[in-house]
Structures are given as C-alpha cells and as structure tokens.
C-alpha positions, 0 to 999 in steps of 0.5 A: 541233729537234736531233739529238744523235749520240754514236759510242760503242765500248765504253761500256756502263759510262757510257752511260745516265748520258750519256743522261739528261744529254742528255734535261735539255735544254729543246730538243726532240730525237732522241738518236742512238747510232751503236756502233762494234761495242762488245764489252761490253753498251753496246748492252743499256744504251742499248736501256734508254733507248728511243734510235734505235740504229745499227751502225756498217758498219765501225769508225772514229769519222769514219765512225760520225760520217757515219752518225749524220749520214745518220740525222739528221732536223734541221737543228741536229746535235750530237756528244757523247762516250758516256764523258763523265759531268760534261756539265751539265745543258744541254750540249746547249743551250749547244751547239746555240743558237749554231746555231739562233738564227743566230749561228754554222754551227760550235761547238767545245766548250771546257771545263776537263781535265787537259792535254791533251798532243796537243792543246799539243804538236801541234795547236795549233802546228801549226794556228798556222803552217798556219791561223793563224785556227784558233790561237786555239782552245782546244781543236782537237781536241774531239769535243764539237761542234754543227754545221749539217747541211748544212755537214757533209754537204759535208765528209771525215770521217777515220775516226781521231783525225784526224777532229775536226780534219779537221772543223774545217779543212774548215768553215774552209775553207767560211767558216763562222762558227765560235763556241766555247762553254764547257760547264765541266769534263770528265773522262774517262780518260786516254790510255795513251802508245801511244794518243798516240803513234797520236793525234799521227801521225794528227793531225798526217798530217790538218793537213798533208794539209788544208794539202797542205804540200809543204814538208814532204815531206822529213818523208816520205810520209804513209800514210793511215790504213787504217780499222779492219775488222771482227773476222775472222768466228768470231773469238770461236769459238777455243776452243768445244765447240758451235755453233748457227747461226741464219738471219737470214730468217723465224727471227731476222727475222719476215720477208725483209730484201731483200723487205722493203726492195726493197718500202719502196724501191719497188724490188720490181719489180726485186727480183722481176725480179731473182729470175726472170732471174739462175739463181746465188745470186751473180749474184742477190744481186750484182743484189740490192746493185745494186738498193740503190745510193744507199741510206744505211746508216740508211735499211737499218737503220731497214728491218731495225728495223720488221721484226718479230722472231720471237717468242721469239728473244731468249729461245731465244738468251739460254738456248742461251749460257747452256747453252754454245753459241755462237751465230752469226747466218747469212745470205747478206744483208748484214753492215750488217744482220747485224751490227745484229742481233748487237748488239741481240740478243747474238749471239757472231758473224755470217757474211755477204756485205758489202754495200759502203758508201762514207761510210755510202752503198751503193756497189751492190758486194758482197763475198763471205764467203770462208766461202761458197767452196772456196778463194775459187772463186765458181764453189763458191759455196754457204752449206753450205760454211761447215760445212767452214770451221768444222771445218777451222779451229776443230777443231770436230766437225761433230757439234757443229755446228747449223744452224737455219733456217725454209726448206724451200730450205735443204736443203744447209745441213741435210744439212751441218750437224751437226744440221739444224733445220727450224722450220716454224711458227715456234715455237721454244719447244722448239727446246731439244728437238731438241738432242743428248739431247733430245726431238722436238717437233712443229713441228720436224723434226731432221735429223742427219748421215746415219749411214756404212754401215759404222757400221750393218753392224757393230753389225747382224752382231754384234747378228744373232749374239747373236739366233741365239745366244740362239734356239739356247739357248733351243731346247736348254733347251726340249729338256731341260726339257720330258718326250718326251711329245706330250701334255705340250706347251705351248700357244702362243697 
C-alpha cells in the first residue's frame, strides 16, 4: 500500500490530469492533495476526482509536505509535483517499488528537462564539496520522491525551496539506502529569473546550515527564511459594495467543530468542564486549544470532513457571489478548520482565532483575530467588534453588512451587523428573502439596525401636519358643498 502526496498551489489547470495519471498504477493506493491556499479553483478540480483533501495551516511547500505525511496511513509514501502532466503511466510504481521490495529507505526521481540552472550552478557544486557522497545525483533538488514514513517523520522539512534538498542531507545523515530512478522526461514551466534568484539563496542558506559551515561565515549570516503567512483577513474585500458573513457552527457545519472533535478525541469531559469553569469566550477557548495539544492538523480536518454540512449551503453561497456579494465564512474557532471550508465550498475570505501548529502539530496556543478586539485589548474581546473593523477599514456601510447565524447567543452579532439573520430551523432556502428588497420568509427572523429617533421624529411631525392639513380641508369642503339644512345630512354608518 502507498500514499501518494502532492502539495499543490494554484494548479487547477493540471491537477485532474495528474490525478488520473497517478491512479494508472497497479499498486494499491490512497491519493493525498495537500493545497497550499491556491486562489484559483484547484480545489473544485481535484474534489471532481473523489481524493482526501487537506488545507494547508499555513503556506510553504516543507510544511504542506509534513501535513501530507501526518495524513499518511501507509508505510511506502511518495511525493509528486500537481503541475507535472508527462509523468508515465507508472511513476508511481517505479518510484515506490525500490521501497517496498526492500531495496532502498530514499528515491530521488531522475528524468530528462531542459536544464536546470540552480540545481548545475548551486546545488550540485555545493553538495560536491560539502556531501561528497551526494555528488552523484542527478537531480538534488527534485520534488518527485518515495520514502519510508518512518525515516521522514525524524527529519526537518524547510518550508521554501530548501526543503527537498534539506530532505536529502537529512536521510543522508540517517544512513538510509538512497536509490534513484529514472521516471523519462518531465515538463513544466520555467522559473522566472526572480524565482531563481529566491530559489539559489534558499537552497544554498539549507546546504551550508546542514553542513553547519563555519567556514564560510565570512559569506555573513544566513537569515532563515520566514514561512509565508496567510493573506491578511478581508484582503479580497478592497473594493466590495456587500457582505455577508456566515457562521461556521450549526449553519455552514450541520454541527458544532470543538464538540465534535472533543467527543471523537474522548476529550469531552473536558471540553464540558471547560464550558462550566472559564466565565470569558477567551479564557474558554484558550482552554479549548489547550484541550487539542498534540493533535495532528489531519486528524482536525478528517473531524471537520465527517461533519454534515448543511443542506443547501453550497448552493446559498454559489447564488449570493453570483448576485454580488461577498461572502466570508465567520467563527471564533480555528482557522485550520475555517480555511479548509473556504476551499471546499468557495468562500471569498474567513475570519477566525488560529489554532497555533508547529509542523502540522497543535501546539495547545492560540491566536486571537485582532478583528475581535478594540485595538488589540483581550479585555474588548467580542465577535460583534469585526463589524467596526470592516466599516472603518474597507469604507463599507454597515448597511451593507449581513451577518447570518443559527444561534440564539448570537444576539450582538445580530444587533452589529448591518442586517441580522437568525435561521432557526435550518433552511436556508429563502435566506435570499430577508436581503435589503426582499420578502420575509418563515423560519428566519431579520433584524435590521435599529432605526435613530431622530430619523423617525421628523418624517412623523411632517406626516401629523399633512393629516391635519387634509382633515382641515376636508371639513371646509363638507361645509360649502352640503345645504344648511338638518335633514339633508349625510348617513354615516
């Protein structure tokens, strides 16, 4: 058995192919996709071919490569690149057999390509003199590798272009039988010279930090690479008219995630002691992150995955970014989980607490969304703040702003928002209806910004004076139209 993991970013234009290529092989297998918060709808192609999907907690190949790994049921693992469309029909055979029958711990993929310009002019010198037993590769720095699980869950994945390299010292150094194999002639697109320039610093700061050459410190220090955050939150709202903001729990999620996976855990003992003994949101779902220490960024996801989703969600999102809204996933539970949502069902943005993770593992730390604070006080925490913060930093009318939950609790959020959606018996068919110029519909109560006082006074005097106006005139034309006479009077029934 194999698992085959392929770290994608943006390849929704090749990724099927790659699929299908893979599922060629005579080896049984499980198919991995580990995206890297792709922007383009690589996520809708790949759900088209039935594989286990993860989000990435954070962008960086060396990372989305350790979470693969920590989803990996089997033993045999093997690596492919998503944008990779002339791999033969067995690649995955002749990589991962070497492993299976015994005959290696390590595959480094050889093929044939136009040149490779980092890998002639950087890597391969540089591992000559350094690893001299690595000099003989053909090609270092390929991404196209089988491996024994258990080699690599004891080794540092580096979370730039360093990171194949780095896995090739690291098993070096670990006596592993390395092998290479060749899998024919790859294609893909050529690096742009901004690109290389990036690529030959990275890989060059791995091999000497493996090497830990002191020698060459007079080359100066050598910055580690800072792994690559998520996009700042509401960073594709820059220029949006109207929002809607949807709670994760019990509207997008036919469920609750922290029950959920505190009952799949056997953590719900805690989880409810949790609920009873902290008084603040903060203090609980600091205790909350806690509670999930140790627990691997698939084994949240695979959770959040057996989770119904609401009936109808996925149609409700796909018409209100047809009709022009924005629409942003909302919850004070953890981006691991929210981000995973985004891509599988389109979301434009999220806003969230981070659940912190070191190498795909929870650290028991979290992060508060600034978005939830008045100027970064824990003491003003509150999910209604995140209407202020959108107003004030996108220009928005709150009026525009919609906030849509299945939560009764939710009061503050409602009373913030522009308009305020309670669904209460989950359907959302008609949640279209309560928009600004729409209908009512049982089952949902709309709340919309309470009106000023001074908004209603006025209109009310002026419309009191046209009343007595029209009474006053009414009176004199009854006067002169009808005779001074007492038995001509009119009936009034």
């Amino acid at each position: 058995m194999v698992s085959v993991i392929i770290p994608v970013l943006n390849e929704g234009a090749t990724i099927r192919k790659v699929i299908r290529i893979i599922r060629q092989s005579s080896l049984p297998l499980e198919v991995i996709l580990v995206d890297d918060n792709s922007t383009d709808n690589t996520i809708a192609e790949a759900r088209k071919e039935n594989v286990r999907i993860i989000t990435s907690s954070r962008r960086g190949k060396g990372l989305s490569m350790r979470e693969g790994l920590l989803a990996a049921k089997f033993e045999t693992v093997v690596y492919l690149d998503g944008d990779i469309i002339t791999y033969p029909p067995d690649v995955v055979d002749l990589l991962a057999n070497p492993i299976l029958s015994g005959e290696a711990d390590f595959v480094k993929s050889t093929f044939k390509r136009q040149a490779g310009r980092v890998t002639q002019l950087v890597a391969k010198p540089l591992l000559s003199i350094l690893f001299p037993e690595l000099g003989n590769l053909e090609q270092p720095l390929s991404g196209m590798i089988a491996a024994k699980k258990s080699f690599l869950e004891k080794v540092t994945f580096e979370n730039d272009y360093g990171v194949d390299v780095g896995l090739l010292i690291d098993v070096h150094r670990m006596k592993a039988r390395i092998r290479q194999v060749n899998i024919g002639r790859v294609q893909n697109a050529m690096q742009s010279l901004e690109n290389l320039g990036k690529m030959s610093k990275q890989v060059t700061r791995t091999i000497l930090n493996k090497a830990d050459a002191q020698s060459l410190q007079t080359l100066g220090h050598i910055d580690l690479i800072n792994r690559q955050m998520e996009s700042a939150v509401l960073e594709s709202i820059d220029k949006m008219e109207k929002m809607v903001l949807l709670e994760m729990n019990h509207l997008v999620l036919d469920g609750h995630f922290g029950q959920t996976a505190s009952r799949t855990l056997g953590l719900a003992e805690g989880y409810e002691a949790i609920e009873k003994l902290y008084q603040t949101t903060p203090e609980k779902l600091s205790a909350v992150a806690s509670l999930f220490a140790g627990t691997s960024l698939p084994t949240l996801l695979e959770i959040a995955d057996d989770i119904p989703l609401v009936p109808g969600i996925r149609e409700l999102i796909y018409d209100l970014k047809k009709r022009g809204y924005s629409v942003g996933l909302i919850t004070e539970q953890f981006s691991c989980v929210a981000n995973h949502l985004k891509n599988v069902l389109g979301f434009d943005f999220v806003v969230c607490n981070t659940l912190v993770l070191s190498e795909g593992i929870a650290t028991g730390e979290i992060e508060f969304n600034p978005f939830f604070t008045r100027g970064n006080d824990i003491g003003t925490y509150g999910k209604q703040q995140v209407f202020s913060h959108i107003q004030e930093r996108y220009n928005l009318r709150t009026d525009n702003i919609i906030y849509v939950t299945a939560n009764r609790n939710d009061r503050a959020c409602i009373d913030a928002a522009g308009i305020g959606v309670l669904i209460e018996d989950g359907d959302l068919a008609h949640l279209e209806n309560v928009l600004p110029g729409q209908k009512k519909t049982n089952g949902m109560n709309a709340f919309r910004k309470p009106i000023r006082p001074a908004s209603v006074v006025l209109p009310a005097v002026m419309l009191t004076a046209v009343g007595v106006m029209a009474w006053v005139g009414w009176k004199t034309f009854i006067k002169k139209a009808l005779p001074d006479d007492s038995s001509a009077a009119p009936c009034l029934n």
